[in-house]
C-alpha positions in Angstrom: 0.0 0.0 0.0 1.4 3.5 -0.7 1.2 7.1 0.8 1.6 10.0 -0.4 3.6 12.9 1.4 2.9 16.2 0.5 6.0 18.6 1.1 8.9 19.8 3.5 11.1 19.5 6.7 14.0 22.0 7.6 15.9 19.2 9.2 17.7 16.1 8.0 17.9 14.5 11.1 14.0 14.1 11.2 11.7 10.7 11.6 8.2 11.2 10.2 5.2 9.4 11.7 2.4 8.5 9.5 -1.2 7.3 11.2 -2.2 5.7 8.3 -5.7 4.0 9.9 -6.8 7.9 11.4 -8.1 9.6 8.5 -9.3 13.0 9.6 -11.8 15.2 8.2 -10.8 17.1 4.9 -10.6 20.5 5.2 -9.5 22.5 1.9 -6.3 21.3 1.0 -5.4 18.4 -1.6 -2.5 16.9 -2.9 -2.9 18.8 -6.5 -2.7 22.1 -3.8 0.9 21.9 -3.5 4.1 22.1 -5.4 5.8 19.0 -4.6 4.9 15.3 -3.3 6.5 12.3 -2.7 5.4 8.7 -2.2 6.4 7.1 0.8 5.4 2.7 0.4 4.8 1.2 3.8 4.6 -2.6 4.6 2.0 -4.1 6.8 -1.2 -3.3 8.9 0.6 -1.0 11.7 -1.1 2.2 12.2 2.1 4.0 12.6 5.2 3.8 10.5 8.3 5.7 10.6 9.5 7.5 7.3 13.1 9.2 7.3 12.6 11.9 4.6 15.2 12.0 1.7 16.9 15.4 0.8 15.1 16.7 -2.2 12.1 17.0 0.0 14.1 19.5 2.5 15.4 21.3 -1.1 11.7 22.1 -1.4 10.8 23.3 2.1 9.5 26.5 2.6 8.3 27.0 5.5 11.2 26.6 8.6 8.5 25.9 11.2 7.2 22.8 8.8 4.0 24.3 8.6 3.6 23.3 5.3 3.9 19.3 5.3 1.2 17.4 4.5 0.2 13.4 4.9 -2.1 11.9 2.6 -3.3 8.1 2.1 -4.0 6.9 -0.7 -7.5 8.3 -0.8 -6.4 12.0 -1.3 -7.3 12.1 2.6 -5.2 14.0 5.1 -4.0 12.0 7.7 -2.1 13.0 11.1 1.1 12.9 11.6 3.8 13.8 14.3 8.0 14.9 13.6 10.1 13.5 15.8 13.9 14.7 15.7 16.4 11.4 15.3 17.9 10.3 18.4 21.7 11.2 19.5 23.5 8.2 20.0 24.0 8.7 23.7 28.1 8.7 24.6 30.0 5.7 25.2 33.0 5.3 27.0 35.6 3.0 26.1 36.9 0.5 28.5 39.9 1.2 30.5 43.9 0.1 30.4 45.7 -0.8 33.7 49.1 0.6 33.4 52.2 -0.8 35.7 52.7 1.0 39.2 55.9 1.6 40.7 56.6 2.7 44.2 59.2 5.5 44.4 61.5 5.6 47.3 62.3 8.2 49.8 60.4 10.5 52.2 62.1 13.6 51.1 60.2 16.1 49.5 60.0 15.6 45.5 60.3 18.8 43.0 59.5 18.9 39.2 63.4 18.0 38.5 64.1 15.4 41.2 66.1 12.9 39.4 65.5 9.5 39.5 67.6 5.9 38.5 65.1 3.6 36.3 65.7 1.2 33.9 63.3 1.0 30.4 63.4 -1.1 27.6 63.8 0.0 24.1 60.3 1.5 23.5 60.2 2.8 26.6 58.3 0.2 29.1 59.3 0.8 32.3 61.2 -2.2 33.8 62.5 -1.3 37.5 63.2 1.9 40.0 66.7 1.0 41.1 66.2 2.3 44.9 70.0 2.2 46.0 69.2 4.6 49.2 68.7 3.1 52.6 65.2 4.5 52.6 63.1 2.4 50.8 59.8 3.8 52.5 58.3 4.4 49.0 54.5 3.1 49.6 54.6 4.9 53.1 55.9 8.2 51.2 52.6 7.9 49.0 54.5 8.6 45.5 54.3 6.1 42.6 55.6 6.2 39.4 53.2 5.0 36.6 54.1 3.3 32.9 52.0 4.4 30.5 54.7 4.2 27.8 51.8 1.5 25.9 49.3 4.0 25.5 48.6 5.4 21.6 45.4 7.9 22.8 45.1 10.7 25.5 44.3 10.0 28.9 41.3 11.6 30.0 41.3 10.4 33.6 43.4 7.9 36.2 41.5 5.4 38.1 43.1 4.9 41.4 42.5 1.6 43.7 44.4 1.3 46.8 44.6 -2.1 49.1 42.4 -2.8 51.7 38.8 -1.5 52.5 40.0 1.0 55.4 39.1 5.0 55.2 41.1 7.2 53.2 41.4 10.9 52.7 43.7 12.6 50.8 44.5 15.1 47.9 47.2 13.9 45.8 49.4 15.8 42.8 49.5 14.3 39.5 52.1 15.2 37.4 53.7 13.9 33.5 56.8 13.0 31.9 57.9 11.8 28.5 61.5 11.2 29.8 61.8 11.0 33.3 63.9 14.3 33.6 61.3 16.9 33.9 57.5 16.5 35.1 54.5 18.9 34.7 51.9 19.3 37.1 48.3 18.0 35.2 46.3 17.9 38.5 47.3 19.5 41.4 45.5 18.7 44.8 43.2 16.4 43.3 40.5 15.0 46.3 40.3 10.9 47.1 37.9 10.1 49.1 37.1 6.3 50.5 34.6 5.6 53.4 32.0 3.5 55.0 29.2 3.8 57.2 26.2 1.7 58.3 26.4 -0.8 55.5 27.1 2.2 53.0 30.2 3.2 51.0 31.3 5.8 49.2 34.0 6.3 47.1 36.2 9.3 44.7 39.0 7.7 43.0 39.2 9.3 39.7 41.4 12.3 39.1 40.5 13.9 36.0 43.1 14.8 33.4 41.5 16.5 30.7 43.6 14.9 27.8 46.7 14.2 28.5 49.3 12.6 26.4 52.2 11.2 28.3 54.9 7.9 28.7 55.1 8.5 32.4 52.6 9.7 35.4 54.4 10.5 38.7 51.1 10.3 41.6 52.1 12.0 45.4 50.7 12.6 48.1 49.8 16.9 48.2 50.9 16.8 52.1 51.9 13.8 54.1 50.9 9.9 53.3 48.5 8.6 51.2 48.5 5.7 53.9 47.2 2.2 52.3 49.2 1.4 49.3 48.4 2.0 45.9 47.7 -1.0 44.3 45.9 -0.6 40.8 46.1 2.7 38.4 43.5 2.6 35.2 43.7 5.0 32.5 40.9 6.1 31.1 40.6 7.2 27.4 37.8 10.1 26.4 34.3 9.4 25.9 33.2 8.8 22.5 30.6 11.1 21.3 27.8 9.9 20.3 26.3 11.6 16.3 22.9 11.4 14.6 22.8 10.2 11.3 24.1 12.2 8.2 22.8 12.5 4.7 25.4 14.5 1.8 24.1 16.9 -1.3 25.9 17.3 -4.3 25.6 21.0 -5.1 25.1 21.8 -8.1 24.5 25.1 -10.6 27.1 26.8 -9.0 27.9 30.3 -10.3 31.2 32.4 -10.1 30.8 35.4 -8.1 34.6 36.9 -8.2 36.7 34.6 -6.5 34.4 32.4 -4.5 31.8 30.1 -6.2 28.2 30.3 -4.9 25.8 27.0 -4.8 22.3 27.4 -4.3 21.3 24.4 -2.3 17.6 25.3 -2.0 15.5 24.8 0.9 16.1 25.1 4.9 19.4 22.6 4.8 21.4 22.9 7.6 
């Protein structure tokens, strides 16, 4: 069974529903009324069907408000209808990459050039910290050097897990390296927060990055210990946005107007 559609939308990202079993009563309008119609062909006995609208029908909108779309059946009788914008994919976030963690040594305070005696592998992975000082305090110290020399994106965000279930909380510095000579602060002060009560939990692990794109992540405690050990450090990558569907239009009839050309594309395309 066809229908036929009767003229415009202003958007391509538009789902048109058609009630084709709810004729209502004719008022003065017919399909011979207006300048352009389609025919839409529908399968089976639902009384609603969704129609996605090709692009010569926008071309020949004129009327941004859609005021001038029309539904008919195939008896020349208006039927009702409803426009319902496309749906966004929502976001998606890809999953997560646990990267090595590496306690440092030493209690003594740490500054952007503090030197430090590691060995890497051709490529850069992170093997060992050779500690060689008598103070090898590094998990009560709270600093922890992390490998991320295997990531290929930006980090958006760390994903810190520390052992045991006890109450912690601390604010901790994050900073970056690509050689292990000089770091940069990419969070500063950054709040962890881990806590229990009556059977309830709650819990701020994640320090947000923003993007960063680094080999190395050196993680401290802002003032004193971080206390329980860290144990597990995820990265993780952006979110994915999510896009509605997209039609292209070859323009055509374009016209030289000094140096730029000029396309009429017709219509409310946008």
């Amino acid at each position: 069974m066809k229908r036929r559609l009767k003229i415009q939308i202003e958007r391509l990202s538009v789902v048109l529903l058609v009630a084709l079993s709810l004729p209502v009563a004719a008022d003065d309008i017919a399909p011979g009324t207006f300048a352009f119609g389609t025919v839409v062909d529908t399968d089976g006995a639902s009384p609603l069907h969704a129609v996605r609208l090709p692009g010569a029908v926008y071309q020949r909108s004129t009327r941004g408000d859609l005021a001038d779309l029309r539904v008919f059946n195939a008896a020349a009788q208006p039927v009702p209808f409803a426009i319902r914008a496309t749906p966004i994919a929502a976001d998606t976030q890809p999953a997560g990459v646990a990267l090595p963690v590496f306690p440092l040594p030493g209690t003594e305070p740490r500054t952007a050039d503090t030197p430090m005696q590691v060995r890497i592998e051709s490529g850069g992975t992170l093997v060992a910290i050779d500690r060689g000082r008598a103070d090898t305090t590094g998990a009560a110290a709270g600093a922890y050097l992390i490998d991320a020399s295997s990531l290929h994106t930006v980090v958006a965000a760390l994903e810190l897990a520390f052992e045991g279930t006890a109450p912690l909380v601390a604010r901790v510095d994050v900073e970056a390296s690509d050689d292990l000579r000089s770091f940069r602060m990419v969070n500063a002060g950054a709040p962890l927060l881990r806590t229990q009560l009556a059977g309830q939990s709650l819990s701020q692990m994640r320090v947000e990055l923003g993007g960063v794109r680094a080999k190395y992540f050196r993680i401290h405690a802002s003032a004193g210990s971080l206390g329980p050990a860290l144990d597990r450090v995820t990265a993780m990558p952006p979110a994915q946005a999510g896009s509605a569907p997209r039609e292209h239009l070859v323009a055509v009839n374009g016209k030289a107007d000094g140096n730029p050309f000029i396309y009429e594309l017709d219509g409310a395309i946008v």
